[in-house]
C-alpha positions as YAML, in Angstrom:
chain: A
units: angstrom
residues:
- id: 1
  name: UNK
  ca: [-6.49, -48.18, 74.48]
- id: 2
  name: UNK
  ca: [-4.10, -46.41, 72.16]
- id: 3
  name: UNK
  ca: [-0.89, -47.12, 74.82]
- id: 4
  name: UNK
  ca: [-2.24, -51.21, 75.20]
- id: 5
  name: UNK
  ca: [-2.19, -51.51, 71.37]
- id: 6
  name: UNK
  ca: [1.14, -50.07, 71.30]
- id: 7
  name: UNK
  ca: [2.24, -52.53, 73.81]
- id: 8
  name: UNK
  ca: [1.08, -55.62, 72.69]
- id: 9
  name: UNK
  ca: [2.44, -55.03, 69.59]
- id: 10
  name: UNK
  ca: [5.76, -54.06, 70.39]
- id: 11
  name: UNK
  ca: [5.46, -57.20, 72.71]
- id: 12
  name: UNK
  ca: [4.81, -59.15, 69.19]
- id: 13
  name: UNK
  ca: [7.44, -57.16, 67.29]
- id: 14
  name: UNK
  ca: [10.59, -58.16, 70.14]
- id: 15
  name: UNK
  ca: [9.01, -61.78, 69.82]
- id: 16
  name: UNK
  ca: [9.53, -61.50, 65.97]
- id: 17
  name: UNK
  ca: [13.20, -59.86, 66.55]
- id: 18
  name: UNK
  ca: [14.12, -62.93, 68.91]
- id: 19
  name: UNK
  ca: [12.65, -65.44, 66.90]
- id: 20
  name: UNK
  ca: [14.59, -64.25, 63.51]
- id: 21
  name: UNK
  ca: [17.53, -64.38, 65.61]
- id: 22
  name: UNK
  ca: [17.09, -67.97, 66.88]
- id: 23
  name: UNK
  ca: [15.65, -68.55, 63.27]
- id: 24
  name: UNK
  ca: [19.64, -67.85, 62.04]
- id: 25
  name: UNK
  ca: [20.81, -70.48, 64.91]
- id: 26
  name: UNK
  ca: [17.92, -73.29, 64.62]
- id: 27
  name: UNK
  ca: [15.87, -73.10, 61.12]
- id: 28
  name: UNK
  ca: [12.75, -75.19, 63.09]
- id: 29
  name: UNK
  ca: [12.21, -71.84, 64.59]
- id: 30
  name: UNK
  ca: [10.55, -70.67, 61.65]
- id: 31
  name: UNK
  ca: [7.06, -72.18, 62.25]
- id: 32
  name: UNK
  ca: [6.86, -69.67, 65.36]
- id: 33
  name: UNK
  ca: [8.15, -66.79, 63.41]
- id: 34
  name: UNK
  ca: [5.00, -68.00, 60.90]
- id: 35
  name: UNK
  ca: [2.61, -68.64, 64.29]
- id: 36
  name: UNK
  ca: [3.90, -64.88, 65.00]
- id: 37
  name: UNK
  ca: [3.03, -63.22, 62.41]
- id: 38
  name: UNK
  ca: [-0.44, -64.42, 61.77]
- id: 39
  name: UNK
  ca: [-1.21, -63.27, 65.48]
- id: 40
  name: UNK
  ca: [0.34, -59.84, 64.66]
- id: 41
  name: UNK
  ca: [-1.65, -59.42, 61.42]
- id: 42
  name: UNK
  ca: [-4.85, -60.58, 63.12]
- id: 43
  name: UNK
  ca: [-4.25, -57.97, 66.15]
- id: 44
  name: UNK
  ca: [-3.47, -55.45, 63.75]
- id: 45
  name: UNK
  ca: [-6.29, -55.57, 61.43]
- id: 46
  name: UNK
  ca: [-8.94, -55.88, 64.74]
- id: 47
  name: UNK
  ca: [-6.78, -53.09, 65.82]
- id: 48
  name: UNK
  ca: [-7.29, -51.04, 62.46]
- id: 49
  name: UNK
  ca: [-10.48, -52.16, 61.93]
- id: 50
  name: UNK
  ca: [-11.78, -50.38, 65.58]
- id: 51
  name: UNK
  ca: [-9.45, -47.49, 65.02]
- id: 52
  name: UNK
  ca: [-10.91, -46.56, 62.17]
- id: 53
  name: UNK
  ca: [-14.18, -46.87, 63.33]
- id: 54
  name: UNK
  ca: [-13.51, -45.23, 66.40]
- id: 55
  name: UNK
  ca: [-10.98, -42.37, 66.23]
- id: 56
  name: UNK
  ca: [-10.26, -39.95, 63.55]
- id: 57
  name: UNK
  ca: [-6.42, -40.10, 64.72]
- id: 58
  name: UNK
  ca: [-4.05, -40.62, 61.70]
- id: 59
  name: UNK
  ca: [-7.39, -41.31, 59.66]
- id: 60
  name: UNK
  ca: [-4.71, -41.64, 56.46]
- id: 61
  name: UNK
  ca: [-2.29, -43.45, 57.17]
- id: 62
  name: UNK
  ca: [-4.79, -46.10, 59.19]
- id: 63
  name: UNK
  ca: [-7.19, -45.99, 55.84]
- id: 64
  name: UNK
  ca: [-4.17, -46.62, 53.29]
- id: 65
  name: UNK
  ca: [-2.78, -49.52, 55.68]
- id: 66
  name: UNK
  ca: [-6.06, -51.07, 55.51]
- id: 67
  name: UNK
  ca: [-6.35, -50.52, 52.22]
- id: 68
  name: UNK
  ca: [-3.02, -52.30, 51.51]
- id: 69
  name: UNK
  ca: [-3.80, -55.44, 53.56]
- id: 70
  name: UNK
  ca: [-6.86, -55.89, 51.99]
- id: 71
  name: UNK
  ca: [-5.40, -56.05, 48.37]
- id: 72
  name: UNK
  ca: [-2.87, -57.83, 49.61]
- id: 73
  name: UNK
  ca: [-5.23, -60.63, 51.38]
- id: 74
  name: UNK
  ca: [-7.29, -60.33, 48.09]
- id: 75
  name: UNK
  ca: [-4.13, -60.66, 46.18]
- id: 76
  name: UNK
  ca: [-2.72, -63.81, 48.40]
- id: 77
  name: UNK
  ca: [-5.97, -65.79, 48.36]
- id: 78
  name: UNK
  ca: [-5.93, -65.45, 44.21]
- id: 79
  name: UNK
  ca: [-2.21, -66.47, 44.37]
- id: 80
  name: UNK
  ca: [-3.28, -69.43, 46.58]
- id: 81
  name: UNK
  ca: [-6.04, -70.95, 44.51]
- id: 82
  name: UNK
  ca: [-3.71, -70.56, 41.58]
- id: 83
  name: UNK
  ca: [-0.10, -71.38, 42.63]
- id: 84
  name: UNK
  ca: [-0.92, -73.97, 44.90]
- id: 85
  name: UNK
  ca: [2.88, -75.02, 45.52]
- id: 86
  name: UNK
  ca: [3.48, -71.26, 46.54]
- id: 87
  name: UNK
  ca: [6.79, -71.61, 48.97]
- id: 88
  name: UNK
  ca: [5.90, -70.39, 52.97]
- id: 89
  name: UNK
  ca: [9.30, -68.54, 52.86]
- id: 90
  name: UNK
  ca: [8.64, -66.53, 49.81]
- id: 91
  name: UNK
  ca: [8.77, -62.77, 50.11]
- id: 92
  name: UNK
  ca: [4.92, -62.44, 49.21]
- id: 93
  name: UNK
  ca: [4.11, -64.53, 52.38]
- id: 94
  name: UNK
  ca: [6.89, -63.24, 54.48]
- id: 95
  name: UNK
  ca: [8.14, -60.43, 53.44]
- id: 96
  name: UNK
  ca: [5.12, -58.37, 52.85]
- id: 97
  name: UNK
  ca: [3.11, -59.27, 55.76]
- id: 98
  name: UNK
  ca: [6.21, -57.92, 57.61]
- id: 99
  name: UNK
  ca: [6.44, -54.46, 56.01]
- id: 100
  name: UNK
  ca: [2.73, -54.31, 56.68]
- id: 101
  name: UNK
  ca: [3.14, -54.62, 60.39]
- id: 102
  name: UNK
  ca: [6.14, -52.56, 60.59]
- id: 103
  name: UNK
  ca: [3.98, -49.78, 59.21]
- id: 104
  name: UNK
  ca: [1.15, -50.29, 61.51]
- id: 105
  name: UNK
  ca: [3.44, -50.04, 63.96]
- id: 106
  name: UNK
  ca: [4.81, -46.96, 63.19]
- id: 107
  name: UNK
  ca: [1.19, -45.65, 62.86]
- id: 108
  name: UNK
  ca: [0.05, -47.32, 66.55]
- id: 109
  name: UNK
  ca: [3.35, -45.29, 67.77]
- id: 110
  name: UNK
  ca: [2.60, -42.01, 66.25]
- id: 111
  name: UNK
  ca: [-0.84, -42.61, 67.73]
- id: 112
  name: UNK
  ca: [0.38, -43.59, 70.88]
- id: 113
  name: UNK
  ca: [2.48, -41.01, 71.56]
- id: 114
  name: UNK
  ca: [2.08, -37.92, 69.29]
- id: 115
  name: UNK
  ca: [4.23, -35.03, 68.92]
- id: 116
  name: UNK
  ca: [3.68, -32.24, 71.19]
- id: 117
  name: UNK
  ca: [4.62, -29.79, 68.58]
- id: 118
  name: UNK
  ca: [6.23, -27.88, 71.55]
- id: 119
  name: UNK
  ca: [9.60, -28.58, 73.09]
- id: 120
  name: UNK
  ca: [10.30, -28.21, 76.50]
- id: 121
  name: UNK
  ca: [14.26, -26.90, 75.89]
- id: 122
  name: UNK
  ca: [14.48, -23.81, 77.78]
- id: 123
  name: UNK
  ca: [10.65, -22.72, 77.27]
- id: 124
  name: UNK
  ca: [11.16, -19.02, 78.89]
- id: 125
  name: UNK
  ca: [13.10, -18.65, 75.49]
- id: 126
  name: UNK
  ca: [10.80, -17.75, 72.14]
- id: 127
  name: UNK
  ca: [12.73, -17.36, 68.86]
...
């Protein structure tokens, strides 16, 4: 489950990659790029949300990401009902979704694939 995660988001993250770089080109492109992300951050908080229920695996850092998109959803709806002319390309509905995700990632990847804590470089050696 941990490895599927892993790759549908990095699936998600190459389509975000590609689509700022068409984004520079063609600025139409960024409806997808907004399309995107709202997949990503619903995959990622179904994704946190069973995690945490599920595995005790980077308990931590899952529970302080959650954390953090939850103010921040709490935080974007108050913004919403009060700034009502709030800008799509603004950093508090681009930016910090994106930072979000890249930090899930990291802690799907860690998850994913965790350190051995052992190398395999010439393992007949101890020092």
């Amino acid at each position: 489950m941990r490895k599927f995660d892993f790759v549908a988001q990095t699936i998600m993250m190459v389509g975000a990659i590609v689509s700022v770089a068409v984004l520079i080109a063609d600025e139409s492109a960024g409806f997808w790029l907004i399309i995107l992300q709202f997949f990503v951050g619903c995959w990622q908080m179904l994704s946190a949300s069973i995690s945490l229920l599920a595995s005790r695996n980077q308990l931590t850092l899952r529970l302080i990401h959650f954390g953090l998109a939850v103010i921040y959803l709490l935080f974007v709806y108050v913004v919403a009902v009060s700034i009502p002319s709030l800008k799509p390309g603004s950093l508090l509905t681009f930016g910090l979704p994106w930072l979000l995700a890249c930090f899930y990632y990291f802690i799907t990847w860690r998850s994913a694939y965790p350190k051995s804590g052992k190398s395999s470089f010439l393992p007949h050696l101890s020092f």
